[in-house]
C-alpha positions, 0 to 999 in steps of 0.5 A: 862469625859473631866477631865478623857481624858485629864488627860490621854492625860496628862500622855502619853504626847499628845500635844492635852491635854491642850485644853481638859483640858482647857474646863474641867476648864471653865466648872468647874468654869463657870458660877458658880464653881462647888462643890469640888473637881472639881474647884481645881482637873482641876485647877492642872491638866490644870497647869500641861498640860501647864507647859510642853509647850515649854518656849516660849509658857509656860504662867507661871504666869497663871500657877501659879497661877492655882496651887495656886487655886489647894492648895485650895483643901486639898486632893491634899496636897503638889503637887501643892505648889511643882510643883508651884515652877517650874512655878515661877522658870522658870517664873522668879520670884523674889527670895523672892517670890520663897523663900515664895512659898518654906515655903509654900510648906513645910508647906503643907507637914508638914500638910499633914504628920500630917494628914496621921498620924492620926489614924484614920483620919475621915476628910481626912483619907488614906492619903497621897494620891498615885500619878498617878506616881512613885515618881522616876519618878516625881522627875525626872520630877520635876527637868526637870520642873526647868531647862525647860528640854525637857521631851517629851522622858518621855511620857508613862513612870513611871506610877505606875504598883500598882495605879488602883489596890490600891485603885480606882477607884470609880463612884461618881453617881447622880439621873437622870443623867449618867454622871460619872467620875472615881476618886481615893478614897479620891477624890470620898469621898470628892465629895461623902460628899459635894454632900450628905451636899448639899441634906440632904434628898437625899437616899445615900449609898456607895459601897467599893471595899471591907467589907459591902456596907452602906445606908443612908436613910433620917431619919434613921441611917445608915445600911450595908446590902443589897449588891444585891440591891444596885448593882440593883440601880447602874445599874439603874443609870448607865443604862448600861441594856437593857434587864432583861436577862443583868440586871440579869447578871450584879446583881445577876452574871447569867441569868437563871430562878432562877436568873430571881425569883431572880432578882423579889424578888430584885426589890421589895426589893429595892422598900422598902428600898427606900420607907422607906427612903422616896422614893414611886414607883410604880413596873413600875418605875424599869421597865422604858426605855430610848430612847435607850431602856436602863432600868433606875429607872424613878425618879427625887428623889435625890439619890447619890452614891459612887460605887467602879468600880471594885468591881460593874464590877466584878462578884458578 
């Protein structure tokens, strides 16, 4: 949510988006850093906040170097390298170590072109990834990066009218937990990943903007089937429900007494997909409430999720 509010604080040029998006990286690499992509994502977007200081108040090796963590990312490709040229530019930095960050720059965009190339590309596939902006106007926000132009008159302006209807965004959810971020496609896919390495035995499943939805149950291969049930889990994660009537609604599209059969038969559906990946529940446990009344799956088993949000929020 921080990364989110600073981010957009970002785009429309609010003064107060670096303190927000400093406290999004400490949180993403203190104590310990978190899984991909946060460390590198909040490293690029606290670069990006800070290089629009004014000269005198811009720490320009810091960020620097903060590009350089976000290179490590490869989702990101070039746009770190080539805004660090910016930093050391106007930071000062010897004209060989410009020259280095140049043919580095260059052969993350000879990399990056390579992959996007692929067809198809099963470990970073629909590259290269769509800026948040026009490339008209990052160009022209880049040449005011060097020259330390005054670009407060650029706020709110080159935001692409086609970006949230491309691709994203998408929820990347986690059992017993509703915090969530939106996150453009190849971003929610890499998280998607690390988090399904780091619990091998978790239930897993992905819910595109568009084709068939996919489950990963422990112990069997994966299965495209079950869209309705899968929208019942998603609200349970989200407990964005707190009456039947709702939940029925946000499911099955409508609230009536055939919806409500509707929705009973789902519910005992799901239960027996996830009892086949390994997770027993008990009826009650769909049926559970939280302190505000929202209905929540009570379970603590692993589960992750990659949930298109315009496609979850549309009707069904």
């Amino acid at each position: 949510m921080l990364l989110r509010s600073g981010t957009r604080g970002k785009l429309a040029g609010a003064a107060g988006a670096a303190h927000v998006l400093e406290t999004a990286y400490a949180l993403a690499h203190e104590p310990t850093p978190l899984h991909a992509p946060w460390p590198a994502l909040t490293a690029y977007r606290l670069a990006h906040a800070l290089l629009g200081q004014p000269d005198d108040g811009a720490p320009y090796p810091r960020i620097a170097a903060l590009f350089e963590q976000a290179t490590a990312f490869g989702h990101l490709g070039p746009w770190p390298h080539i805004f660090r040229l910016a930093a050391l530019h106007r930071g000062g930095a010897a004209p060989s170590d410009q020259e280095t960050g140049f043919a580095a720059a260059f052969a993350a965009y000879q990399s990056w072109m390579r992959r996007a190339q692929r067809s198809p590309d099963p470990d970073l596939g629909g590259l290269p990834v769509e800026t948040a902006r026009t490339d008209l106007f990052n160009l022209l926000d880049l040449a005011g990066c060097f020259i330390g132009a005054d670009r407060s008159g650029l706020r709110g302006h080159g935001l692409r009218t086609d970006f949230e209807d491309s691709q994203g965004p998408f929820m990347v959810l986690v059992s017993a937990t509703t915090a969530f971020s939106l996150l453009a496609r190849t971003l929610a896919e890499a998280e998607f990943e690390v988090l399904r390495q780091r619990s091998p035995d978790a239930i897993a499943f992905a819910l595109p903007l568009h084709g068939d939805p996919h489950w990963w149950l422990p112990g069997l291969g994966p299965s495209t089937s079950g869209d309705s049930e899968m929208r019942l889990l998603v609200s349970l994660l989200l407990r964005d429900t707190r009456s039947i009537e709702a939940q029925a609604t946000r499911v099955i599209g409508r609230s009536d007494r055939s919806a409500l059969a509707t929705l009973r038969q789902l519910r005992r559906r799901l239960r027996e997909r996830l009892r086949t990946g390994g997770l027993a529940l008990d009826p009650e446990s769909m049926n559970a409430r939280d302190e505000d009344g929202a209905l929540y799956l009570a379970s603590e088993a692993p589960i992750v999720a990659m949930v298109s949000e315009r496609r979850y929020r549309s009707a069904p």
